[in-house]
C-alpha positions as CSV (number, residue, x, y, z in Angstrom):
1,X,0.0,0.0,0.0
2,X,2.9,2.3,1.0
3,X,4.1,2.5,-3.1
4,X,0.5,3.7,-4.1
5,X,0.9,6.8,-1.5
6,X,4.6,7.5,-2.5
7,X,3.3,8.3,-6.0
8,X,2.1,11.4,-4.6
9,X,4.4,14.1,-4.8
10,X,2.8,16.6,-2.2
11,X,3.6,16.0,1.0
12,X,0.2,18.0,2.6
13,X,-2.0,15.7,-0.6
14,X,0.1,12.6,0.5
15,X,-0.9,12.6,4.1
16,X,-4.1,13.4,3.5
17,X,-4.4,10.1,1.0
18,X,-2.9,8.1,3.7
19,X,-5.4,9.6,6.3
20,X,-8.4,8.8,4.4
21,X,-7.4,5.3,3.9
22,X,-6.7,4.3,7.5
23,X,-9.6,6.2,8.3
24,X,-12.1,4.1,5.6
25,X,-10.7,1.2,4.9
26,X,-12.8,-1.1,6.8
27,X,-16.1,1.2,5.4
28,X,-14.4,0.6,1.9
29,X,-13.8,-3.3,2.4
30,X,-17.2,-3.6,3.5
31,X,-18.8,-1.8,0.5
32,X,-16.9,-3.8,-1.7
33,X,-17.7,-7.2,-0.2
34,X,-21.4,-5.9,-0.3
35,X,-21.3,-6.1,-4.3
36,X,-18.3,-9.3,-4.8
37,X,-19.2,-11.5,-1.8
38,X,-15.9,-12.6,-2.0
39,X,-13.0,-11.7,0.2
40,X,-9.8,-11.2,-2.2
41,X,-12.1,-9.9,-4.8
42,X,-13.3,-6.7,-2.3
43,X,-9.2,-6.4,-1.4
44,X,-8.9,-5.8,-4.6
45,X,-11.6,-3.7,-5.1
46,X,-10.7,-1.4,-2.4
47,X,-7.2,-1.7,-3.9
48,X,-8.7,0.0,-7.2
49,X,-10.3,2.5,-5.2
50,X,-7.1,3.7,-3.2
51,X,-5.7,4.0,-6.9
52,X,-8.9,6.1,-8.0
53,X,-8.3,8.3,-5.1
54,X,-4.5,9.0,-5.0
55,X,-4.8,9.8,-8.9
56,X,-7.4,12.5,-7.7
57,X,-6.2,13.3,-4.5
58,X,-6.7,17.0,-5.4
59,X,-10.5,17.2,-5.4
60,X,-10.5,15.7,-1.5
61,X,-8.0,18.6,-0.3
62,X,-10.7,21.1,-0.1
63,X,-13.7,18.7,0.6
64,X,-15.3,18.8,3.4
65,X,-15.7,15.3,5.6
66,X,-19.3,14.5,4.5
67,X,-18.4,14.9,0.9
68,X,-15.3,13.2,1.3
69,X,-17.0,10.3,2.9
70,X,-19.5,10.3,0.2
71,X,-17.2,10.6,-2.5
72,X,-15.3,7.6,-0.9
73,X,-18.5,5.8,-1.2
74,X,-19.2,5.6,-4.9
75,X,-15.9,5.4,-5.7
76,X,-15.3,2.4,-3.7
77,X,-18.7,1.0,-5.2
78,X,-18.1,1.9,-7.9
79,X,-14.9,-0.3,-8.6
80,X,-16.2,-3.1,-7.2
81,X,-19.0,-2.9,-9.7
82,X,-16.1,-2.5,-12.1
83,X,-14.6,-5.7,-10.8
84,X,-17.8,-7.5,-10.6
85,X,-18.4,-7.2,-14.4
86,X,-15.0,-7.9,-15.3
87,X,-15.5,-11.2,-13.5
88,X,-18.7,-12.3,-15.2
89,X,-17.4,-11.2,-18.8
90,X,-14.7,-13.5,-17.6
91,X,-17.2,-16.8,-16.5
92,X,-15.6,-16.4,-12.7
93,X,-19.1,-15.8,-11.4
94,X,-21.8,-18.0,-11.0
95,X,-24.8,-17.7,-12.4
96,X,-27.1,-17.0,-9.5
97,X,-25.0,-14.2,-8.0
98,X,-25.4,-12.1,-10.9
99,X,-26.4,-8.8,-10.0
100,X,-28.3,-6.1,-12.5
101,X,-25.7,-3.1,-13.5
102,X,-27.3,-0.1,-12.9
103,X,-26.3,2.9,-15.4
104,X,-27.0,6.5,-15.0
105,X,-28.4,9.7,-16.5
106,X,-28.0,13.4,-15.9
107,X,-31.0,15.8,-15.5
108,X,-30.4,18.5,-13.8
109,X,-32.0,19.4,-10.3
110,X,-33.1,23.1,-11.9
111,X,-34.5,22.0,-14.6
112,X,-36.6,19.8,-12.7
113,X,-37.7,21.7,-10.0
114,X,-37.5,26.0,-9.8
115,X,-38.3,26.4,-6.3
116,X,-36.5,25.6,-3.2
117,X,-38.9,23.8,-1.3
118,X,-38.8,21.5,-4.1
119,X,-35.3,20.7,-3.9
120,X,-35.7,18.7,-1.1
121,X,-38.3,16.6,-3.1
122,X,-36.1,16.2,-5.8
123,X,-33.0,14.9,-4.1
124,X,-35.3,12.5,-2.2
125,X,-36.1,11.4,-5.6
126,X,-32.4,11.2,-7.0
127,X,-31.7,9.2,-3.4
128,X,-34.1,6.4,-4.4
129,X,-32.5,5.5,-7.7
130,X,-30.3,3.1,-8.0
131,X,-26.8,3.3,-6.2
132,X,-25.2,3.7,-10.4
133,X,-27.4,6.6,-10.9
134,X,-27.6,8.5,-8.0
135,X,-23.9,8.5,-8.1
136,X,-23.1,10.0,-11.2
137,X,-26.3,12.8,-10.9
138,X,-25.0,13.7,-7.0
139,X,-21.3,14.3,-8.5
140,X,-22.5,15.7,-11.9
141,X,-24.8,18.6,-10.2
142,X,-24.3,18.6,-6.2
143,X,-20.6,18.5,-6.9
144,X,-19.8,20.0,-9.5
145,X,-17.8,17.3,-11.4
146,X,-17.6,17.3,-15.1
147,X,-18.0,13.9,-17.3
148,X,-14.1,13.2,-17.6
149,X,-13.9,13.9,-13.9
150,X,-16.7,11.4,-12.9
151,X,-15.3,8.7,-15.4
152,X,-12.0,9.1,-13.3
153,X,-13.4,9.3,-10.0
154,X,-15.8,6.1,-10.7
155,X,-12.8,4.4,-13.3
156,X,-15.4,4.2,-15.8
157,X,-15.5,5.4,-19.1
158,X,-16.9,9.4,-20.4
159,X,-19.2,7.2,-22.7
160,X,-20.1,5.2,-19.8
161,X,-20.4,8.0,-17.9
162,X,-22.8,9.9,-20.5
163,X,-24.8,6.8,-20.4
164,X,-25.8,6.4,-17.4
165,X,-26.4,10.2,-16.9
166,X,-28.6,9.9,-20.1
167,X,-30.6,6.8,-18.4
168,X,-30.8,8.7,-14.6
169,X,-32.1,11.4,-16.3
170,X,-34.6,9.3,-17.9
171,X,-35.5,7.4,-14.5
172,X,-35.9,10.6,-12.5
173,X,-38.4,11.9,-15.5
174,X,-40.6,9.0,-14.8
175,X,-40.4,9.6,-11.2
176,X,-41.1,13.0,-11.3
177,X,-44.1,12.6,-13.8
178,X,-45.6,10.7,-11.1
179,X,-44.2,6.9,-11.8
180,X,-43.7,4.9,-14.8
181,X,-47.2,3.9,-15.2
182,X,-49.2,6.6,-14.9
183,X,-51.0,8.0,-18.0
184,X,-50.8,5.2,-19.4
C-alpha cells in the first residue's frame, strides 16, 4: 500500500491520501464485499479505489468530511461494480450471484424543480434510484464534477459515464411525472 501513496508528490496531498485510507478502509472493504461477496475480490476492489483516489487526491483537499465520505462511497462502489463485471465477462461468477448493473443519467435538479422547497423533493427522488445513478447525478450537479472527472473518479468510461447520466435522467423523468405507469 505504502508505493501507491509514495506516488504522490505533495507531502500535505500525501498525508491526507494516507489519512483517508486508514480512516475508511474497513467502510471501503465492506462496500466492496457488499457487491463481490468474496473476500480477495473486495481487497482488490478497495485496492482499485485507493488508486482512484490517489490519482485524484486533489478534489479531496478542499472537501469537506461528508463529501469526502460520500465521494469515498461511490468510488469504492463503484470499482467493485467494475470488478464484478469484469469477473462475469470473464465466467468467474456463477450464475445465481449475478447482480443487474445499474447505469446513470444526468438531468439536472433546476431543470426539474424551480423552487426551493422542491429541492428537497427532488433529491429525495435522485436518493431512491439506483446506487449507479444517483452517483453520477450527485457528483455531476451537487458536486460539481464534469464527465471526464466522474469517469476518473468512478474508473469508468466518459461514454459510460454519458450513459448512465442519459438513463438517470430518464429514470428521474418517470419519477417525477408521477411513476412509470401513470397516463398510461
Amino acid at each position: 500500500m505504502l508505493a501507491i501513496f509514495m506516488t504522490i508528490e505533495n507531502d500535505g496531498e500525501r498525508r491526507l491520501a494516507e489519512e483517508l485510507y486508514l480512516s475508511y478502509r474497513g467502510r471501503m472493504y465492506g462496500i466492496a464485499y457488499s457487491v463481490l461477496h468474496n473476500r480477495e475480490d473486495a481487497e482488490d476492489a478497495v485496492m482499485d479505489a485507493v488508486y482512484n483516489i490517489v490519482n485524484n487526491i486533489s478534489r479531496f483537499v478542499s472537501l469537506p468530511r461528508n463529501k469526502t465520505e460520500s465521494l469515498i462511497v461511490i468510488i469504492v462502489r463503484n470499482a467493485a461494480i467494475n470488478r464484478y463485471n469484469r469477473n462475469r465477462r470473464r465466467g468467474v461468477l456463477p450464475l445465481d450471484e449475478e447482480h443487474e448493473n445499474i447505469p446513470d443519467s444526468d438531468p439536472t435538479p433546476a431543470e426539474m424543480f424551480g423552487e426551493a422547497e422542491d429541492y428537497e423533493a427532488l433529491l429525495a427522488r435522485i436518493r431512491s434510484l439506483e446506487p449507479i445513478y444517483r452517483d453520477v447525478l450527485l457528483l455531476k450537479y451537487l458536486d460539481g464534477c464534469d464527465n471526464a472527472a466522474i469517469a476518473a473518479l468512478t474508473g469508468v468510461t466518459e461514454t459510460t459515464v454519458r450513459v448512465r447520466l442519459m438513463r438517470a435522467r430518464a429514470q428521474l423523468a418517470k419519477l417525477l411525472d408521477g411513476g412509470a405507469d401513470d397516463g398510461k
